[in-house]
C-alpha positions in Angstrom: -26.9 87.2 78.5 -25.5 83.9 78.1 -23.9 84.3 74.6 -23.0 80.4 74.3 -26.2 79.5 73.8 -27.7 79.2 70.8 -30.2 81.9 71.0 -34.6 81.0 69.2 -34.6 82.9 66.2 -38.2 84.9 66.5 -40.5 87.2 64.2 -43.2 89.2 65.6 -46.3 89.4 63.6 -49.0 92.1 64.3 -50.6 95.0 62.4 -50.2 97.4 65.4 -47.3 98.8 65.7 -47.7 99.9 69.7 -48.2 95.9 70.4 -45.6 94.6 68.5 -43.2 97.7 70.6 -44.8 96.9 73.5 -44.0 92.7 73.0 -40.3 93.6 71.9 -39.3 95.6 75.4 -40.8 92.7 77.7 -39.4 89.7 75.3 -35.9 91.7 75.7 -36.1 92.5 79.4 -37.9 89.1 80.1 -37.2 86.5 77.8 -33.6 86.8 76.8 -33.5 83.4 74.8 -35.2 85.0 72.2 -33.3 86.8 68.7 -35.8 89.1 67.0 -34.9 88.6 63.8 -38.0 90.4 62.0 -41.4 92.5 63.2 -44.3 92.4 60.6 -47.4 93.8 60.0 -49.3 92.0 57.5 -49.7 88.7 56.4 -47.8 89.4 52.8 -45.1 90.6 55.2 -45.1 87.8 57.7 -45.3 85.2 54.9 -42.2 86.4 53.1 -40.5 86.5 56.3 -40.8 83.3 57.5 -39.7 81.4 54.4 -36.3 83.6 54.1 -35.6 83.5 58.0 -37.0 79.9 59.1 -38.0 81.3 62.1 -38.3 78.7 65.2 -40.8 80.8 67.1 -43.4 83.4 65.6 -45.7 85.7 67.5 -49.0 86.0 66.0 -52.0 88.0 66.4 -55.2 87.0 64.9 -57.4 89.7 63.9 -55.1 91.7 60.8 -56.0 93.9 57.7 -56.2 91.7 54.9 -56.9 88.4 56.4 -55.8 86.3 59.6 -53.2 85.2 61.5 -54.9 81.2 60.4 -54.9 82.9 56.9 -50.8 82.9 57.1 -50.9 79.6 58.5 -52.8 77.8 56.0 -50.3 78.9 52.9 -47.8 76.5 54.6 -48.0 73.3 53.7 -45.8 72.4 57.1 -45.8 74.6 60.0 -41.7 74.1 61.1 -41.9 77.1 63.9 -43.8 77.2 67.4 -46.7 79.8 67.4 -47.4 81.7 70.2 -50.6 83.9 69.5 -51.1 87.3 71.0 -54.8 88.5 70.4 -57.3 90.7 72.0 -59.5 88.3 70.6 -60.4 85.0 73.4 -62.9 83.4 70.9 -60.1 81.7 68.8 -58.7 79.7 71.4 -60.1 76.7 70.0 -59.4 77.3 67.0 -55.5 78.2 67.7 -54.6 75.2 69.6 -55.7 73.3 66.3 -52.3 74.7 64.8 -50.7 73.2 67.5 -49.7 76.8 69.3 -47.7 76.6 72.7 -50.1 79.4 74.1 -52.6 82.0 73.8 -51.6 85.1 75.3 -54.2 87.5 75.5 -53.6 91.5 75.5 -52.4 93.3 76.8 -50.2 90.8 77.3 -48.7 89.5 81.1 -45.2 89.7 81.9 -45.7 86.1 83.7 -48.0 84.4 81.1 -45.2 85.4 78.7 -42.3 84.5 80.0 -44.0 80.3 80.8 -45.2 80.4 77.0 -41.3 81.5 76.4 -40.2 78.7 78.7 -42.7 76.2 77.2 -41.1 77.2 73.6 -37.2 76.1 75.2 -38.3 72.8 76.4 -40.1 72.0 73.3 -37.0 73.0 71.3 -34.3 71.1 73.8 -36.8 68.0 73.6 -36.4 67.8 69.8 -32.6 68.3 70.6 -32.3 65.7 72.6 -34.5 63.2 70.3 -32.0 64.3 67.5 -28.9 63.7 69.8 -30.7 59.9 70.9 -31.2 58.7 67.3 -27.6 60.0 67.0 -26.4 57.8 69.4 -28.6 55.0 68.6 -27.2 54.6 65.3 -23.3 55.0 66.5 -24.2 51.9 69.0 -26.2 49.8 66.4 -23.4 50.3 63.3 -22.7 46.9 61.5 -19.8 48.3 59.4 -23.1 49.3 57.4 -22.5 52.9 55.4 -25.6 54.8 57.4 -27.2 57.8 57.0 -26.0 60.7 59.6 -28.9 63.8 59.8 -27.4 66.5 61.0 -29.0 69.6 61.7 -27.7 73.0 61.8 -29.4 76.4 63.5 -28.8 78.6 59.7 -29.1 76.4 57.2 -32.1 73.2 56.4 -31.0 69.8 57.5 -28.1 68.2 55.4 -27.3 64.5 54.6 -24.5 62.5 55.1 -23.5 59.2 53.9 
């Protein structure tokens, strides 16, 4: 694995445990871009885990004790992470792409519909890059001796201002 790289810090959220094993040995053997950095299994769970690790892609199945995977999504006021959903449900479809989700995998899951939702996820997250790095640039070649504001992101910590 190409460790220079930054790698997409991802939670998997699903109540059954086999699924979320099962999506954890393909997303290692298949889509090595990816960091787990958390697995949970209910929407309490997956809603605490999110705001402490600012996820940038979350795996998320619909039909859960307690509520819905939409149920999660609608306590956040701003949705800052790509959603991929992984249901065994095909009549939200509709309703998913709504929240703006890169795909709609259904299950059990297919090696080669998850590994294009996986590569749909990068170019989504190098496009913003690259927007970022083009406003960057913009201002550098536009500066009238004027103090401007620099935005600079960073992969741990929310973006910081400087003047």
């Amino acid at each position: 694995m190409n460790k220079s790289k930054a790698l997409i810090r991802t939670i998997i959220i699903d109540d059954e445990k086999p699924s979320r094993d099962t999506l954890v040995v393909y997303l290692k053997e298949y889509c090595q871009s990816l960091e787990i950095i958390a697995e949970c299994k209910s929407i309490k769970e997956a809603y605490k885990a999110i705001n402490e690790y600012k996820p940038q892609l979350v795996f998320l199945d619909i039909e859960m004790p307690r509520g819905t995977g939409f149920d999660l999504l609608r306590r956040f006021t701003k949705i800052e992470f790509s959603i991929i959903f992984v249901t065994a449900f095909s009549e939200y479809a509709s309703m998913a792409f709504r929240y703006a989700a890169i795909d709609y995998l259904l299950k059990p899951v297919k090696v080669a519909e998850l590994i294009e939702a996986v590569k749909r996820v990068q170019e989504k997250i190098a496009s913003r890059s690259f927007q970022n790095l083009k406003a960057l640039l913009e201002n550098l070649e536009n500066s009238s001796g004027n103090n401007k504001k620099l935005v600079i992101p960073n992969q741990k910590e929310p973006v910081k201002n400087f003047v």
